[in-house]
C-alpha positions in Angstrom: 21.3 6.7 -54.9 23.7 4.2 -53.4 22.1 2.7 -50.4 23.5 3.5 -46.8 26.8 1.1 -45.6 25.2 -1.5 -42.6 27.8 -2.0 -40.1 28.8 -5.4 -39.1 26.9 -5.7 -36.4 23.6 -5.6 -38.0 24.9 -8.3 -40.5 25.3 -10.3 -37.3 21.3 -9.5 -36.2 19.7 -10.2 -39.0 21.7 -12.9 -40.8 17.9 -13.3 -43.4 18.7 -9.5 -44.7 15.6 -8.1 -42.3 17.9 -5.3 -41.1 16.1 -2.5 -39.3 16.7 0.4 -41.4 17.1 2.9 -38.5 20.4 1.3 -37.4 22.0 2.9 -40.3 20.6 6.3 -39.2 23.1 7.1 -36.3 26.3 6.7 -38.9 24.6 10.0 -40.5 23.6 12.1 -37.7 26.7 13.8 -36.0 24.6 14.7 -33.2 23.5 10.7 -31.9 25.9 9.9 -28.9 27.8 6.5 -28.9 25.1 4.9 -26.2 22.0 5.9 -28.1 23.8 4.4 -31.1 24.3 1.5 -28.4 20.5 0.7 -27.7 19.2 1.2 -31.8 21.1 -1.4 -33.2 19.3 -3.9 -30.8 16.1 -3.3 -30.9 13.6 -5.6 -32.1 12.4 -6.2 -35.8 9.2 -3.9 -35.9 5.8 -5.9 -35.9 2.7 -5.7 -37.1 0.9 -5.1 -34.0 -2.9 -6.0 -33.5 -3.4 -2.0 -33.2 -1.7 -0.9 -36.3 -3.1 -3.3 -38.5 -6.7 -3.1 -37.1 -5.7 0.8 -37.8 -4.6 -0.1 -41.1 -6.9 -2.1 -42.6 -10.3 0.0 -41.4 -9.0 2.9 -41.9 -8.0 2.1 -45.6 -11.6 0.3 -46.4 -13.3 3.1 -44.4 -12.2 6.1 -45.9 -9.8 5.4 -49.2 -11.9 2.9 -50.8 -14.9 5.5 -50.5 -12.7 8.1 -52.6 -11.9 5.4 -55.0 -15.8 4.4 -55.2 -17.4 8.0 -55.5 -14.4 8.2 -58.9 -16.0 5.0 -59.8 -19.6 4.6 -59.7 -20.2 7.8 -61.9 -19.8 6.2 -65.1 -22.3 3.7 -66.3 -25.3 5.4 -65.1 -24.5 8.3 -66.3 -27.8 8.0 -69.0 -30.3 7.3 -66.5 -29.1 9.7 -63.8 -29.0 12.5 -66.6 -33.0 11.8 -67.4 -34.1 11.7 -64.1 -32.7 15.4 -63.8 -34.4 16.2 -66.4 -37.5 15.0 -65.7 -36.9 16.1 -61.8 -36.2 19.7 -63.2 -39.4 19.5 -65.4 -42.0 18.4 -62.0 -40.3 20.6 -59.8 -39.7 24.2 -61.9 -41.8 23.4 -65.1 -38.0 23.4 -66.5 -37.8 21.9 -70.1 -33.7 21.9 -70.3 -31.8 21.2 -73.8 -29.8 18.9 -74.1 -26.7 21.3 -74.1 -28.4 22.0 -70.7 -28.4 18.8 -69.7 -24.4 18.6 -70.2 -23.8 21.0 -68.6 -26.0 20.1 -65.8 -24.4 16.4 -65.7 -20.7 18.4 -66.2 -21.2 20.1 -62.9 -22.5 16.9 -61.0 -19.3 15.2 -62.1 -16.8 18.0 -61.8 -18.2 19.2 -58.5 -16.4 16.1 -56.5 -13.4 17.5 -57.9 -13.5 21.1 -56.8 -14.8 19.5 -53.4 -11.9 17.3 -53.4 -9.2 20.5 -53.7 -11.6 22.0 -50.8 -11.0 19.2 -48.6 -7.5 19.0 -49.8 -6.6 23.0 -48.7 -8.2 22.1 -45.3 -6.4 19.5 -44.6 -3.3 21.2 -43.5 -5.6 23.5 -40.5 -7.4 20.3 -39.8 -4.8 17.9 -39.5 -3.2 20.1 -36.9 -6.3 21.3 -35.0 -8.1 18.1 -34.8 -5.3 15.4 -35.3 -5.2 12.9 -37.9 -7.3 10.4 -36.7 -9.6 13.6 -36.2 -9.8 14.2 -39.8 -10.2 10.2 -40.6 -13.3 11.0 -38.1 -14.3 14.0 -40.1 -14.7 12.5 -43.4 -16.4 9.9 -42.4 -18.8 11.5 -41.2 -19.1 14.0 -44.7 -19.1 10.6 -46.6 -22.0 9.4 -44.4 -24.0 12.4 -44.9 -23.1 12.7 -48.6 -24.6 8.6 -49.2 -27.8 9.6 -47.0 -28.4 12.4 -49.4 -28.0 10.2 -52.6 -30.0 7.4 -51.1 -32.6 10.3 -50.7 -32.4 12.5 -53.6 -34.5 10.2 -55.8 -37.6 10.2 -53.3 -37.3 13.8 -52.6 -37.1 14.2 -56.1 -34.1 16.7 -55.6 -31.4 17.1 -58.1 -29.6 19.8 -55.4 -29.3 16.7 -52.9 -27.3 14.8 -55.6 -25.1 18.0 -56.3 -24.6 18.7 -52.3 -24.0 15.0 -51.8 -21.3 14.9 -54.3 -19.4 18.2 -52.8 -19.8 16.7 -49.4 -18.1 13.3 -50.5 -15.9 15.9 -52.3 -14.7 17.6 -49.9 -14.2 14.0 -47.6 -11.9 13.0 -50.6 -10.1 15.9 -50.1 -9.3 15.5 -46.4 -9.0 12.1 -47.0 -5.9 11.9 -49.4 -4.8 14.7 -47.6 -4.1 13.4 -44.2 -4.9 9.4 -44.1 -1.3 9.0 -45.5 -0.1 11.2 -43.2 -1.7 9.4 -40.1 -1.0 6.0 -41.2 3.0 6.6 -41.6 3.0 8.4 -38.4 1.9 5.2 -36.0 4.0 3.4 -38.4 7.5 2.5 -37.2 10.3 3.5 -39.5 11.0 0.0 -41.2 6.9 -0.3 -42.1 6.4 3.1 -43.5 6.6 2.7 -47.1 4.3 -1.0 -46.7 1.3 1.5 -44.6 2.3 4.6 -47.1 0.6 2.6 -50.1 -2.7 1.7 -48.5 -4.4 4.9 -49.2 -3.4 4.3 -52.8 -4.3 0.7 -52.6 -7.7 1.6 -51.0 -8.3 4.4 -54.0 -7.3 1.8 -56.6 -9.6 -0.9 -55.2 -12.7 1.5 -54.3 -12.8 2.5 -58.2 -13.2 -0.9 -59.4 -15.8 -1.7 -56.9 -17.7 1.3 -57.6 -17.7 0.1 -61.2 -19.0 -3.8 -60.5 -21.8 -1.7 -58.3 -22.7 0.6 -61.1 -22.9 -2.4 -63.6 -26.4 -2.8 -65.1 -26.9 -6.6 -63.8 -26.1 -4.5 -59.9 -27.4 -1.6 -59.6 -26.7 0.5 -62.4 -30.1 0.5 -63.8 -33.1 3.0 -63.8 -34.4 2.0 -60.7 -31.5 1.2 -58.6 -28.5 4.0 -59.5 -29.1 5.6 -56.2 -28.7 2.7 -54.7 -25.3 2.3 -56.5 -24.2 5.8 -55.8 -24.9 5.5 -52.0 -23.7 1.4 -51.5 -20.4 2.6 -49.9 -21.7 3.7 -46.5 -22.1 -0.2 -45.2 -18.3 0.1 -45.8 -18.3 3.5 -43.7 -21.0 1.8 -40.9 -18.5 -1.2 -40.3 -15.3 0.5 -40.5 -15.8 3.0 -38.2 -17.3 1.1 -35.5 -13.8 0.4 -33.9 -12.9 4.1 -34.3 -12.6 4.7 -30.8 -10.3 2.6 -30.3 -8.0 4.1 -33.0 -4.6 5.8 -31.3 -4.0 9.4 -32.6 -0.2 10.1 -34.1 2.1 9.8 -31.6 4.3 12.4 -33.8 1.2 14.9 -33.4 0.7 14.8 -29.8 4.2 15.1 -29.0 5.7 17.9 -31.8 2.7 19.4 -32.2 0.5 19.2 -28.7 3.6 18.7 -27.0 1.4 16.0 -25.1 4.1 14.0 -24.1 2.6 11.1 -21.8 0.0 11.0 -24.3 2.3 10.7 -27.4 4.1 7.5 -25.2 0.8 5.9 -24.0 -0.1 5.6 -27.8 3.2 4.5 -28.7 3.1 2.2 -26.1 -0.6 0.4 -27.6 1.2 0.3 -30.9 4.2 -1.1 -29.7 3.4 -3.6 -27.1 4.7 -3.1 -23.4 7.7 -5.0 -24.1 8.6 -3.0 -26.5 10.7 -0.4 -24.3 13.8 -0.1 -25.9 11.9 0.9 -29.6 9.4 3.2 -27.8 12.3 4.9 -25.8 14.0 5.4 -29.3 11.0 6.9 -31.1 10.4 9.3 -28.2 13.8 10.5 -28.5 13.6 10.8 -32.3 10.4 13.0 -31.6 12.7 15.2 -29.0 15.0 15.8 -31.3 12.6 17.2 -34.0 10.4 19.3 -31.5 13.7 20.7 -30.5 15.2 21.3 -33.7 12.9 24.2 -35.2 10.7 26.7 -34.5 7.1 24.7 -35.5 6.3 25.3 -38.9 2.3 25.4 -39.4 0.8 27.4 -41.7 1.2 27.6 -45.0 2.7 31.1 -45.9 5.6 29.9 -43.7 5.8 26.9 -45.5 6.0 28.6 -49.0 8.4 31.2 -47.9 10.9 28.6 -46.5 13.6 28.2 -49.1 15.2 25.1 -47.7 11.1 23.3 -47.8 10.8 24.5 -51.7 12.7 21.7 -54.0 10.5 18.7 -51.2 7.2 21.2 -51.9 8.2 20.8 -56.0 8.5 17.0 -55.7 5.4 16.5 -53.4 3.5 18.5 -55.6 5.0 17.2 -59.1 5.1 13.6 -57.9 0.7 13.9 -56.6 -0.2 16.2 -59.9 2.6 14.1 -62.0 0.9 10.9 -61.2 -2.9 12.3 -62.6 -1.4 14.3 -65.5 0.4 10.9 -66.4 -2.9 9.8 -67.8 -4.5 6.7 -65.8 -8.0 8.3 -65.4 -7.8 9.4 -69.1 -6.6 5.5 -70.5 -9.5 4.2 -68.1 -12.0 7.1 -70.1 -10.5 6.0 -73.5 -9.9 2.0 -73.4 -14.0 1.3 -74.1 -13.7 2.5 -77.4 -10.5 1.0 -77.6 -11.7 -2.3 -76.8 -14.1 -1.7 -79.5 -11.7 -1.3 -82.0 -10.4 -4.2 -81.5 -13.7 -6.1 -82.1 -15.2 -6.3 -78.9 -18.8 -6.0 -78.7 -19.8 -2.3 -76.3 -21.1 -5.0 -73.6 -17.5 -6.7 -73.6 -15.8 -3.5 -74.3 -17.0 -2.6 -70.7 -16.5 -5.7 -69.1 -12.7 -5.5 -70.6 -12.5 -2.0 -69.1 -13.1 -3.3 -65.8 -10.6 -6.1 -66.2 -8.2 -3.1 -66.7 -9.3 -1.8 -63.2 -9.2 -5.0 -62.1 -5.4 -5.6 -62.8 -4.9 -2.1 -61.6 -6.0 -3.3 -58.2 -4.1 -6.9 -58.0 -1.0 -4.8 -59.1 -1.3 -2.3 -56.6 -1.1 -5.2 -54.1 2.5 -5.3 -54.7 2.9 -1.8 -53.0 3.5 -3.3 -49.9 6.3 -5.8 -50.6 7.8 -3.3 -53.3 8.4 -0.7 -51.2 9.2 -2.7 -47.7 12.2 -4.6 -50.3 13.3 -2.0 -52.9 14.3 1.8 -52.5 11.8 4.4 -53.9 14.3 6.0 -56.4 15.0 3.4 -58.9 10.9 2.0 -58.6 10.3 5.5 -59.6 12.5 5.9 -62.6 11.3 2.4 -64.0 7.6 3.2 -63.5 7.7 6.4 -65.0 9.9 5.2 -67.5 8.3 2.6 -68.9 5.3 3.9 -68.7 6.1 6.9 -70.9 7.4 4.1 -73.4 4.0 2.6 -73.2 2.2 5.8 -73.9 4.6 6.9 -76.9 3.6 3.5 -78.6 -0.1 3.7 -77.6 -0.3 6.8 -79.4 1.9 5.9 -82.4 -0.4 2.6 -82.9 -3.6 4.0 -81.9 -2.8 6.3 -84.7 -2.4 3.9 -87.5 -4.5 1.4 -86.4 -5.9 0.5 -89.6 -2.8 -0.2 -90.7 -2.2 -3.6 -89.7 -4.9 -6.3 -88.1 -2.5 -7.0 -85.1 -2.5 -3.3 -84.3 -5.5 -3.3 -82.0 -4.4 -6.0 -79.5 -1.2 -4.2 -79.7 -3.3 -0.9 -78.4 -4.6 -3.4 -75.5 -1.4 -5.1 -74.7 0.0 -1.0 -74.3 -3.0 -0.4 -72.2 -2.8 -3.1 -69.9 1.2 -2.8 -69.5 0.7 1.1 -68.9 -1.4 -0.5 -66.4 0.9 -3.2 -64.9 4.0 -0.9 -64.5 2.4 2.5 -63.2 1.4 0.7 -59.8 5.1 -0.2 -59.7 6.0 3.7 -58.7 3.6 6.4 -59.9 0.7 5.2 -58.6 1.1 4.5 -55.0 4.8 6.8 -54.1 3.2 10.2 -54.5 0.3 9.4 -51.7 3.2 9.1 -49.3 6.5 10.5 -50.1 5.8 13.9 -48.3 5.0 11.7 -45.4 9.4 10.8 -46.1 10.5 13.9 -47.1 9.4 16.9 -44.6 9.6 16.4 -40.7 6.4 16.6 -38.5 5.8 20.6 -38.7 5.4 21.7 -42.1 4.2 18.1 -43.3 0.3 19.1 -43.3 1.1 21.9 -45.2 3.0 19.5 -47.8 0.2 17.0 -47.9 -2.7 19.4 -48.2 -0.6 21.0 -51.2 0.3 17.4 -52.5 -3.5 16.5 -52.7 -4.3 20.2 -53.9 -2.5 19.5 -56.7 -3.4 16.2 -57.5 -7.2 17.5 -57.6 -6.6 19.9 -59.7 -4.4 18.0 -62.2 -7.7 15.6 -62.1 -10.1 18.4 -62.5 -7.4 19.2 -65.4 -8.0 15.9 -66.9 -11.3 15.9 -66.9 -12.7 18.8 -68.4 -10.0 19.0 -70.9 -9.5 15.4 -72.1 -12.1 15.1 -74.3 -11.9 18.3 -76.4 -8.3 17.5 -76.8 -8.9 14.1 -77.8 -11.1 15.6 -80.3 -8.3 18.1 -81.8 -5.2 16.0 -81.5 -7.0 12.3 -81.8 -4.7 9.5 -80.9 -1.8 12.3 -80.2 -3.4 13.1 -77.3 -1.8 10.7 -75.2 1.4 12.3 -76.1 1.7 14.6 -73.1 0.9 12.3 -71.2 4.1 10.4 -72.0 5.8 13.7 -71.6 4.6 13.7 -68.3 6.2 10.4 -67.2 9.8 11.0 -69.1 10.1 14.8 -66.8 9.0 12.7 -63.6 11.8 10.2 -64.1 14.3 13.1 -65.0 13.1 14.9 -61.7 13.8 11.5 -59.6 17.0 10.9 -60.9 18.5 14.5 -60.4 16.5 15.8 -57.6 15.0 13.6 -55.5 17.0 11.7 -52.4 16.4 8.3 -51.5 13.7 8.0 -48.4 13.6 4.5 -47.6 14.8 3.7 -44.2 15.4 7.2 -43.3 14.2 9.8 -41.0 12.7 12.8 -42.3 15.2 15.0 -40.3 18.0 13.0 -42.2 16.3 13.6 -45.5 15.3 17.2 -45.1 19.4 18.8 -45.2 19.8 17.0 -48.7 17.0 18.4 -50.6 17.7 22.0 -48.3 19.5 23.6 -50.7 16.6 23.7 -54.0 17.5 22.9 -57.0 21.4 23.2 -56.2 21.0 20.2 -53.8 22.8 17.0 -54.3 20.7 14.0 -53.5 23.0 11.6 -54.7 
């Protein structure tokens, strides 16, 4: 989409490029009037304010990098965790379980977190306009806390239902998590820093994966002894995080559209802004006038998904969250051990490999910030998921003659990492926030919650299925998965507007219209 024309004036204010995208807002809205228009183009460059990024930062290592860590940590203990059911099943019941059993068993302990996750993630949407979003940041932390107290626990109560409880309690905290931390961190965000907090929940998840799998490593904890200690580790992340909470604003956008708290909405706004910040502040609370005036309030979700100018934005949130799991990354992270091993590593190096692969996972996601604060979502979309179906095509094609030549297992790594390096470009951290762009303050918890509903369930997808297809179809199993990426770069470049820099309520009339809109 061709970017937005900047008048002269702004050329003149910010000779360095940093133009404040919401001067360009006012030469789309018919309705803005000449002085408002007036008092936008000189307002300040937004800041990161001592709030906000205290905000940012805790909130990100409090409750994403848990979601990322309970993903993470299940893994390499798997064998020792799996015999001390049985054995806790044997002294408690005088159970003596198969091994089919014992699959299953381990099956429901692992998929459990997932079905808690699309709980938490259906919630979200009553939560997050009941108890605010710093509310549910509140709530799940306080299900993660409870859910690492009954892992700490299970192994001396000698309780395999503690484990199973503690993993649909950090389930369902997941859930609310991804559900409404993006949500609450673009809302105290002023409009130029939107996209850099959007990508911190996806940062957070990223980064709490790979250090769930150094904690689960056998020289840490991820030995017979210690596994509860690895599954539990997290809540001194929790304990240190959330001490500041209550100094944590709530969403101005929620107290004023929502509540219709309007002191309250400008007394946060004016923490997060600085006193001196008038001129911005008085310009957001107009913004937020304008919405709450707009529309009847749109809250729950039969309204939502009867609303045929909210359907093609309900598609893309829900293509984009489900898109980015059915585009294979937990499936290359399940499948690059044995890969590794083909190419001569030893099992040992094969997993320390593996989590080099998480590793540059996390130091690309790092890039989210600067990537989307510099470059338009639309076109870092269409090369992510462009590339990256590339990089899966050729995995499969060389995975499936890789005994025909000796170079063709470091090609299967060099495929592997690259799918790697470019997903963080787009996929991985633009669906955690582009509902947060896309639908105004009323429906958006209903958007979110569906988002993260069907981003769990893609993952719950992926997960039971995965291995007996990789068992049919062998290396062609990662041809869907390529599929994937190719339709989510054909649905960006035909259907979905360009966000960055925009307000919602300029957004929302382009993509009005379904699938006859025209975004471009």
């Amino acid at each position: 989409m061709e970017e937005h024309n900047h008048n002269e004036e702004s050329h003149q204010l910010y000779p360095r490029g940093e133009k404040i995208e919401i001067t360009v807002r006012n030469d789309h809205r018919n309705s803005r009037d000449i002085a408002s228009t007036s008092r936008v183009t000189n307002l300040e460059k937004p800041r990161w304010g001592k709030l906000l990024t205290l905000v940012g930062y805790a909130s990100t290592f409090g409750s994403a990098v848990p979601v990322g860590y309970c993903i993470g940590v299940i893994n390499s203990p798997a064998t020792y965790v799996k015999a001390w059911c049985a054995q806790s099943l044997l002294e408690r019941y005088d159970a003596n379980i198969t091994q089919s059993g014992l699959d299953l068993l381990w099956a429901s302990i692992v998929s459990i977190f997932l079905v808690g996750g699309a709980v938490g993630s259906l919630g979200g949407a009553h939560a997050a306009n009941k108890f605010g979003r710093k509310g549910c940041f509140l709530i799940s932390g306080l299900l993660f806390a409870i859910g690492a107290i009954m892992f700490f626990f299970c192994r001396m109560a000698n309780s395999v239902e503690m484990l199973i409880l503690g993993r649909l309690l950090v389930g369902l905290a997941s859930g609310l998590t991804t559900a409404a931390l993006p949500m609450y961190l673009t809302e105290i965000a002023p409009l130029a820093l939107v996209g850099s907090l959007g990508v911190f929940c996806a940062i957070g998840v990223t980064g709490g994966v790979v250090v769930g799998q150094v904690f689960s490593l056998r020289d840490i904890f991820g030995t017979e002894d210690l596994w509860h200690y690895a599954f539990s580790f997290y809540i001194v992340l929790i304990c240190i995080c959330y001490l500041p909470s209550y100094m944590f604003p709530e969403s101005p956008k929620f107290l004023y559209i929502v509540k219709g708290d309007r002191e309250g909405a400008r007394r946060e706004l004016t923490r997060l802004r600085g006193k001196d910040a008038v001129d911005m502040i008085n310009h957001e609370i107009e913004e937020m006038e304008q919405e709450a005036n707009a529309k009847v309030q749109t809250r729950s979700f039969g309204s939502v998904l009867k609303d045929p100018a909210l359907l093609l934005p309900l598609i893309i949130v829900c293509a984009f969250q489900g898109g980015q799991q059915l585009s294979g990354i937990n499936a290359i992270f399940y499948y690059s051990v044995s890969i590794f091993e083909k190419a001569g590593l030893s099992t040992t190096d094969a997993e320390w490999a593996n989590l080099g692969a998480g590793c540059l996972n996390l130091a690309t996601s790092f890039l989210g910030p600067i990537l989307m604060s510099r470059i338009n979502r639309r076109p870092l979309m269409m090369f992510s998921s462009s590339l990256c179906a590339c990089f899966l095509f050729a995995l499969a094609f060389v995975l499936y003659y890789i005994e025909a030549a000796s170079w063709f297992p470091i090609a299967c790594i060099v495929c592997i990492m690259a799918y790697i390096f470019f997903f963080q470009f787009g996929l991985g951290p633009i669906p955690y926030f582009i509902g947060t762009e896309l639908f105004e303050v009323a429906p958006r918890s209903v958007a979110m919650s569906m988002g993260s509903l069907s981003s769990w369930g893609c993952n719950f997808i992926i997960g039971m299925a995965f291995p007996s297809l990789q068992n049919a179809w062998g290396a062609f199993v990662f041809l869907p998965f390529s599929v994937t990426c190719a339709l989510l770069f054909l649905l960006t470049k035909f259907y979905v507007p360009e966000t960055r820099g925009r307000d919602p309520s300029e957004v929302a009339p382009l993509v009005s219209k379904g699938f006859r809109s025209k975004v471009k």
